[in-house]
mmCIF file of the N, C-alpha and C atoms, coordinates in Angstrom:
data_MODEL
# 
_entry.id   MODEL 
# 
loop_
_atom_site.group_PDB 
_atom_site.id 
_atom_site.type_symbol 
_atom_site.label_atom_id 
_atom_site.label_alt_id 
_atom_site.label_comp_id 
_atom_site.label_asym_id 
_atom_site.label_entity_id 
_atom_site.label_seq_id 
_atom_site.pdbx_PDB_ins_code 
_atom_site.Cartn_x 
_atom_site.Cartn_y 
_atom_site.Cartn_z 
_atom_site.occupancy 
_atom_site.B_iso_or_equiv 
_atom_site.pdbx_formal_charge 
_atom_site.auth_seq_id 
_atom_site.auth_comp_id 
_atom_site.auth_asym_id 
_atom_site.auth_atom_id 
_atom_site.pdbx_PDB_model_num 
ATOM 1   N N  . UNK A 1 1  ? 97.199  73.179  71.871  1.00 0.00 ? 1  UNK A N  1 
ATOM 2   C CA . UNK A 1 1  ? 96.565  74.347  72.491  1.00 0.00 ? 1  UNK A CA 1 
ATOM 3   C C  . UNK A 1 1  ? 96.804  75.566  71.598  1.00 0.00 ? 1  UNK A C  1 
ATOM 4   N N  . UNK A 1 2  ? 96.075  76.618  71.836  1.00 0.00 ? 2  UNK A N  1 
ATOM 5   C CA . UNK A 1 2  ? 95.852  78.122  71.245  1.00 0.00 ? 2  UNK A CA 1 
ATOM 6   C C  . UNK A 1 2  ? 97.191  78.488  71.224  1.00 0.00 ? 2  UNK A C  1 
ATOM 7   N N  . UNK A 1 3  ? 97.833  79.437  70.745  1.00 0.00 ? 3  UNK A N  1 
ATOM 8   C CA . UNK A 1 3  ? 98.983  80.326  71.106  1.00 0.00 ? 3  UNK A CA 1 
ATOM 9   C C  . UNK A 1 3  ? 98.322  81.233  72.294  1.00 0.00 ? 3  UNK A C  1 
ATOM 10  N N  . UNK A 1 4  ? 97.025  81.701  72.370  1.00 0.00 ? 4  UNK A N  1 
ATOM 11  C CA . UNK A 1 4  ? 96.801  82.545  72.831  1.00 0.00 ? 4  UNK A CA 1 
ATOM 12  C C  . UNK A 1 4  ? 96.311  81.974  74.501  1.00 0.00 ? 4  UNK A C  1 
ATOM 13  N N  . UNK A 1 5  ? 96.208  80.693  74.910  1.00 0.00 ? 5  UNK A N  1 
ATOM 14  C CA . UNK A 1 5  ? 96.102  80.009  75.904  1.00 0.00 ? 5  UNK A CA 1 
ATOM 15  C C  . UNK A 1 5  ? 97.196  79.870  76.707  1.00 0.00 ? 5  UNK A C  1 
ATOM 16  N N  . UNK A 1 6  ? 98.601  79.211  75.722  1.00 0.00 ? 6  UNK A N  1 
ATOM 17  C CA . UNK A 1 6  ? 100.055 79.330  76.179  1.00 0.00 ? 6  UNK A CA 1 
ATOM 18  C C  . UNK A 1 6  ? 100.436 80.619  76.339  1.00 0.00 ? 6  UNK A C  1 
ATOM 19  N N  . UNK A 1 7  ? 100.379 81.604  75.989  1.00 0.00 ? 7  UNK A N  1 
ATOM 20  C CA . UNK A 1 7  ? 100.763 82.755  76.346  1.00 0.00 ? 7  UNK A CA 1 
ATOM 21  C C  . UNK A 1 7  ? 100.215 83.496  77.768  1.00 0.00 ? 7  UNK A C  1 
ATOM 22  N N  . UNK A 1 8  ? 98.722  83.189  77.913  1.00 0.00 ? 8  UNK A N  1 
ATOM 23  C CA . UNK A 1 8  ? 98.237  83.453  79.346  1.00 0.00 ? 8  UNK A CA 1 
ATOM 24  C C  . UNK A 1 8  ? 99.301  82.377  80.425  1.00 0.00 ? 8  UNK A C  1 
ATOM 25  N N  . UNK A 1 9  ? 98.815  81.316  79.906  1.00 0.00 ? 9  UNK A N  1 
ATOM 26  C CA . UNK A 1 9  ? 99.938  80.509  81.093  1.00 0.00 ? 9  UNK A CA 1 
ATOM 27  C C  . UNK A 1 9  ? 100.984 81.136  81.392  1.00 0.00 ? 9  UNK A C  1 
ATOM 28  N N  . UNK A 1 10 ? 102.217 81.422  80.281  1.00 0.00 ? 10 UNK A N  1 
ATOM 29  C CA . UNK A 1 10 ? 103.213 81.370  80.554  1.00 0.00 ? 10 UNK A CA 1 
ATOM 30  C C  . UNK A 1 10 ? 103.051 82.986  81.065  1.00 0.00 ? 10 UNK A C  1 
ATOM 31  N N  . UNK A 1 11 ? 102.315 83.919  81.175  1.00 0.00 ? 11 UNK A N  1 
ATOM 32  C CA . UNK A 1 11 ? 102.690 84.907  81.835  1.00 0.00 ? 11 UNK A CA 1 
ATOM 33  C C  . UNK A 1 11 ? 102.139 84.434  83.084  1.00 0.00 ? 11 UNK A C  1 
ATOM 34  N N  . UNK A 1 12 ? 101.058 83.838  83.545  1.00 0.00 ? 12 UNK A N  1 
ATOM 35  C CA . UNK A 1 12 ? 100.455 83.870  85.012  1.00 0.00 ? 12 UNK A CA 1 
ATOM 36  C C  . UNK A 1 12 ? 101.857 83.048  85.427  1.00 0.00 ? 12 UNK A C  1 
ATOM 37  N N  . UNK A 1 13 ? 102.589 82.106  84.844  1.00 0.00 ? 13 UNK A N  1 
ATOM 38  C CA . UNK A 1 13 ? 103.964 81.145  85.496  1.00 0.00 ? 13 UNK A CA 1 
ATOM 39  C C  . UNK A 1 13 ? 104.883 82.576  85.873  1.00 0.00 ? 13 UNK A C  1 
ATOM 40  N N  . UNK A 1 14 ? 105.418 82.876  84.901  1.00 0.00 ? 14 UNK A N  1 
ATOM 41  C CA . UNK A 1 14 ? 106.389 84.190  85.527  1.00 0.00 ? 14 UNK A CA 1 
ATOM 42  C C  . UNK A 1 14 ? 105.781 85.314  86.423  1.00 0.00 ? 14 UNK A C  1 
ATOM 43  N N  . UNK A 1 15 ? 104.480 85.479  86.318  1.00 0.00 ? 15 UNK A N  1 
ATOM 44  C CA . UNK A 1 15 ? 103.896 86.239  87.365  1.00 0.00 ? 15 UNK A CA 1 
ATOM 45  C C  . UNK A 1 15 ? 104.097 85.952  88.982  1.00 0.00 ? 15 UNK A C  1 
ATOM 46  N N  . UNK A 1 16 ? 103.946 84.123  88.622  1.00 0.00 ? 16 UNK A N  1 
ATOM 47  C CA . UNK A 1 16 ? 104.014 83.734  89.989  1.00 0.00 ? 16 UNK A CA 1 
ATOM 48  C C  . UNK A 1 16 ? 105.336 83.421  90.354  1.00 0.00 ? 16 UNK A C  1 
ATOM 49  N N  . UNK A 1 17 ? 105.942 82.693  89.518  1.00 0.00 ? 17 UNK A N  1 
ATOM 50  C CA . UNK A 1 17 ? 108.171 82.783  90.218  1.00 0.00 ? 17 UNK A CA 1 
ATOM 51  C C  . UNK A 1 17 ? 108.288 83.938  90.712  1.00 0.00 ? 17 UNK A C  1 
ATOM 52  N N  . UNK A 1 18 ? 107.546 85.251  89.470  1.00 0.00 ? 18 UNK A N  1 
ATOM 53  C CA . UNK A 1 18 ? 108.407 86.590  90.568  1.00 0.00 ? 18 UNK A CA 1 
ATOM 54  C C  . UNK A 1 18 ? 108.206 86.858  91.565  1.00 0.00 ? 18 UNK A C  1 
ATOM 55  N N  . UNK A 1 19 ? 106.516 86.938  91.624  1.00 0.00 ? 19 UNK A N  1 
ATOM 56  C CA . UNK A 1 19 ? 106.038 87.084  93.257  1.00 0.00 ? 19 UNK A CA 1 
ATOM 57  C C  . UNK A 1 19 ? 106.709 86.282  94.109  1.00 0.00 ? 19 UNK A C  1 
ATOM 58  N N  . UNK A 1 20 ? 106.901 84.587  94.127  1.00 0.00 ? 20 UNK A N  1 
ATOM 59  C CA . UNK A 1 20 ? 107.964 84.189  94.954  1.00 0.00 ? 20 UNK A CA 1 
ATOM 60  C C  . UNK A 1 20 ? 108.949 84.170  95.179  1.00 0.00 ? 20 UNK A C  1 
ATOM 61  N N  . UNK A 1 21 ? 109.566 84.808  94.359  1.00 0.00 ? 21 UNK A N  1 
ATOM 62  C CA . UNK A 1 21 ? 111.270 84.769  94.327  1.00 0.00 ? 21 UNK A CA 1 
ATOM 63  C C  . UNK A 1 21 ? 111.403 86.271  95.160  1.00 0.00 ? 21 UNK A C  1 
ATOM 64  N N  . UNK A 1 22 ? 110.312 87.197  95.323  1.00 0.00 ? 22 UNK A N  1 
ATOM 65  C CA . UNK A 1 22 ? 110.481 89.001  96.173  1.00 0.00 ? 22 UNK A CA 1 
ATOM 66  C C  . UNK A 1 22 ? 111.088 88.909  97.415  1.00 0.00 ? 22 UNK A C  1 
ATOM 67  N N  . UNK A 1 23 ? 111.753 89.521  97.790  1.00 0.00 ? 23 UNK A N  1 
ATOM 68  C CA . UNK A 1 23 ? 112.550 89.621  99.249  1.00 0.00 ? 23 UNK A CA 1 
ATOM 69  C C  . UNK A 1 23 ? 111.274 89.658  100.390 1.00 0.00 ? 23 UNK A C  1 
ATOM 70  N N  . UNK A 1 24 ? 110.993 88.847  101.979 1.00 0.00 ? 24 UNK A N  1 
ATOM 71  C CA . UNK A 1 24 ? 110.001 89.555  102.042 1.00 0.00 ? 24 UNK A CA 1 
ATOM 72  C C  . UNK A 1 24 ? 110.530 90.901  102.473 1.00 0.00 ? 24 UNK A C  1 
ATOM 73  N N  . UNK A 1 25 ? 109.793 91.681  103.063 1.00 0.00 ? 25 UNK A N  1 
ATOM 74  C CA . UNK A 1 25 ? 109.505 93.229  103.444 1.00 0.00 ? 25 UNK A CA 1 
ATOM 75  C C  . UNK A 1 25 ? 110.061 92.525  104.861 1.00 0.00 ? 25 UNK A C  1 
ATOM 76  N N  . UNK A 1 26 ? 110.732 94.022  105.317 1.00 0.00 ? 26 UNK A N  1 
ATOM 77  C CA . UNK A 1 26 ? 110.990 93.782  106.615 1.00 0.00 ? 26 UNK A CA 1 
ATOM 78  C C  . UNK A 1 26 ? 110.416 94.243  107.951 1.00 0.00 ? 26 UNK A C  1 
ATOM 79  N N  . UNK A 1 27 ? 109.416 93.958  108.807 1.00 0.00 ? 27 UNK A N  1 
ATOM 80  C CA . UNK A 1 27 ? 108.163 93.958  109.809 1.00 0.00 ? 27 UNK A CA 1 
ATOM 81  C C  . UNK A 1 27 ? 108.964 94.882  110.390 1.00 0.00 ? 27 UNK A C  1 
ATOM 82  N N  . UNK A 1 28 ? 108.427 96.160  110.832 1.00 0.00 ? 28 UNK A N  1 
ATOM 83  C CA . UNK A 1 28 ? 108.589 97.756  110.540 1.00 0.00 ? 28 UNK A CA 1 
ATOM 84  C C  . UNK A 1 28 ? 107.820 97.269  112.710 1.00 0.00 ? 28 UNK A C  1 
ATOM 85  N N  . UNK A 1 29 ? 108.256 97.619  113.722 1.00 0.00 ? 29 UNK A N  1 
ATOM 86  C CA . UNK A 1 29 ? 108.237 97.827  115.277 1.00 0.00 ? 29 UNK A CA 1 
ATOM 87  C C  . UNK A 1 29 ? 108.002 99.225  115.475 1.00 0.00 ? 29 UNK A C  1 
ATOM 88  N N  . UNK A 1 30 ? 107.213 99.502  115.925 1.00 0.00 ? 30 UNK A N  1 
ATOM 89  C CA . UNK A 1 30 ? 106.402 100.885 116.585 1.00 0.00 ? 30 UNK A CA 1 
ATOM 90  C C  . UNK A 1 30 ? 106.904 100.932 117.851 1.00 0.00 ? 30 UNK A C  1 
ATOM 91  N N  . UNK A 1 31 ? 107.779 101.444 118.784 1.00 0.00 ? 31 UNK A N  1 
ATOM 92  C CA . UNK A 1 31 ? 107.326 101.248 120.177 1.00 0.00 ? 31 UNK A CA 1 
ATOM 93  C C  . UNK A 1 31 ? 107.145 102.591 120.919 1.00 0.00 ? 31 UNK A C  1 
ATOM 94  N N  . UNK A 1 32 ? 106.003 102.290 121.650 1.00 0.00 ? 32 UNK A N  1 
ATOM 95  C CA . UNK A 1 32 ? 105.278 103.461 121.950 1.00 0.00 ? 32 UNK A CA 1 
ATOM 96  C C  . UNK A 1 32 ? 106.289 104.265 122.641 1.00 0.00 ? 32 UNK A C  1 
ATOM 97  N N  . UNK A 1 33 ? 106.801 105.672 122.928 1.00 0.00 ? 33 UNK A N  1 
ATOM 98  C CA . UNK A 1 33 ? 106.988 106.462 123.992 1.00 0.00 ? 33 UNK A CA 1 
ATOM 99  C C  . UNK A 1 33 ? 105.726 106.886 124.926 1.00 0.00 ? 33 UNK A C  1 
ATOM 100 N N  . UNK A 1 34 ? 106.420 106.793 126.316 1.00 0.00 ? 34 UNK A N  1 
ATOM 101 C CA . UNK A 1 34 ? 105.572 107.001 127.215 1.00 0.00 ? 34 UNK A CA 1 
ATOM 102 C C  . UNK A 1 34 ? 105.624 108.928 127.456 1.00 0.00 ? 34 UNK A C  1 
ATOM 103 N N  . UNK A 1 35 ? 103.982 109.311 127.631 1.00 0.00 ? 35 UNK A N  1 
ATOM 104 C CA . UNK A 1 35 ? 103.726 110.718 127.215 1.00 0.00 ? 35 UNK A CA 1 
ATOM 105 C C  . UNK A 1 35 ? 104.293 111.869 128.516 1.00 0.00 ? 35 UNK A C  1 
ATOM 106 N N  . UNK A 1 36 ? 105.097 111.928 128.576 1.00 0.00 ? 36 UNK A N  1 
ATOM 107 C CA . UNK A 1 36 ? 105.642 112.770 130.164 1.00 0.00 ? 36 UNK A CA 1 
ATOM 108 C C  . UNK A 1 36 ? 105.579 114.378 129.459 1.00 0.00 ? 36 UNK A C  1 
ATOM 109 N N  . UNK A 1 37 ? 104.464 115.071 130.529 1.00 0.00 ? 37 UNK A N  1 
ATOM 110 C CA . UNK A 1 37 ? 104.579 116.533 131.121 1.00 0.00 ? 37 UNK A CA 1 
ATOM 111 C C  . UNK A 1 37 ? 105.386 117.275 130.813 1.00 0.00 ? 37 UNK A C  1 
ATOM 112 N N  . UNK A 1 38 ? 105.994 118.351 130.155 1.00 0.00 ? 38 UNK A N  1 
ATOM 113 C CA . UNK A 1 38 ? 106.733 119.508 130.133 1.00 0.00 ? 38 UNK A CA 1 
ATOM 114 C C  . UNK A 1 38 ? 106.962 119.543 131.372 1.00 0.00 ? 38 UNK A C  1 
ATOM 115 N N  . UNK A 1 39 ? 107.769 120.108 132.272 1.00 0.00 ? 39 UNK A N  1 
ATOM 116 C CA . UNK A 1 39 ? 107.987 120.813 133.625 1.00 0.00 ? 39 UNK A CA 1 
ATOM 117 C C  . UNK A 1 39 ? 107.375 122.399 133.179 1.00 0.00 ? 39 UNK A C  1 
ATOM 118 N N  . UNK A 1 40 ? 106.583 123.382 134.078 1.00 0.00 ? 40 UNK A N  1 
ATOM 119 C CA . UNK A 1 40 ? 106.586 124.580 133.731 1.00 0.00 ? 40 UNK A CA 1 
ATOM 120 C C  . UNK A 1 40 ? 107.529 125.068 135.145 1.00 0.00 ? 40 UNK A C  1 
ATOM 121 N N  . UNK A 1 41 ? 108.140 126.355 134.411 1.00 0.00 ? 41 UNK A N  1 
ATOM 122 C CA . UNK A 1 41 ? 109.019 127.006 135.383 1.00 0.00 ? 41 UNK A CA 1 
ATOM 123 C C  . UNK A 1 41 ? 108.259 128.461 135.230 1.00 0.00 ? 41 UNK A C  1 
ATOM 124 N N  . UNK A 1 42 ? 107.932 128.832 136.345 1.00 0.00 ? 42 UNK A N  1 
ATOM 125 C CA . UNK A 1 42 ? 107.484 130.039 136.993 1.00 0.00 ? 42 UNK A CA 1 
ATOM 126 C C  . UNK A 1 42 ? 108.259 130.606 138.343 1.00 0.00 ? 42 UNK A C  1 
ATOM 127 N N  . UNK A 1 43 ? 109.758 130.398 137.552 1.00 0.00 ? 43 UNK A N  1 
ATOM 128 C CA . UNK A 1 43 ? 110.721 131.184 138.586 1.00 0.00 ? 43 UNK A CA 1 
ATOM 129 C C  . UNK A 1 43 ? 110.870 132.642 138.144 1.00 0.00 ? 43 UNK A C  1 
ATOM 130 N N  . UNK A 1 44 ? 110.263 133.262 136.425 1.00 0.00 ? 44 UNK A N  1 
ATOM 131 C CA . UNK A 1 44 ? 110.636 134.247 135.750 1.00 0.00 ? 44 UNK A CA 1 
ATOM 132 C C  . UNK A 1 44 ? 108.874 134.848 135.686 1.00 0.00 ? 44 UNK A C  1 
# 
């Protein structure tokens, strides 16, 4: 083969170990607060 054939390979190979070897990400939880009213005070 080419040098220039082996060289695509061997980068798409380490392209792909690294991508699999990445920590995954850690799934990030939203939880909603429920929307409660100010109190108004009209003692003043």
């Amino acid at each position: 083969m080419s040098k220039s054939i082996l060289a695509v390979l061997a980068l798409g190979l380490i392209t792909v170990v690294g991508a699999c070897s990445q920590k995954a990400p850690d799934d990030v939880v939203f939880v909603e607060q429920p929307i409660v009213a100010e109190p108004v005070l009209t003692k003043y």
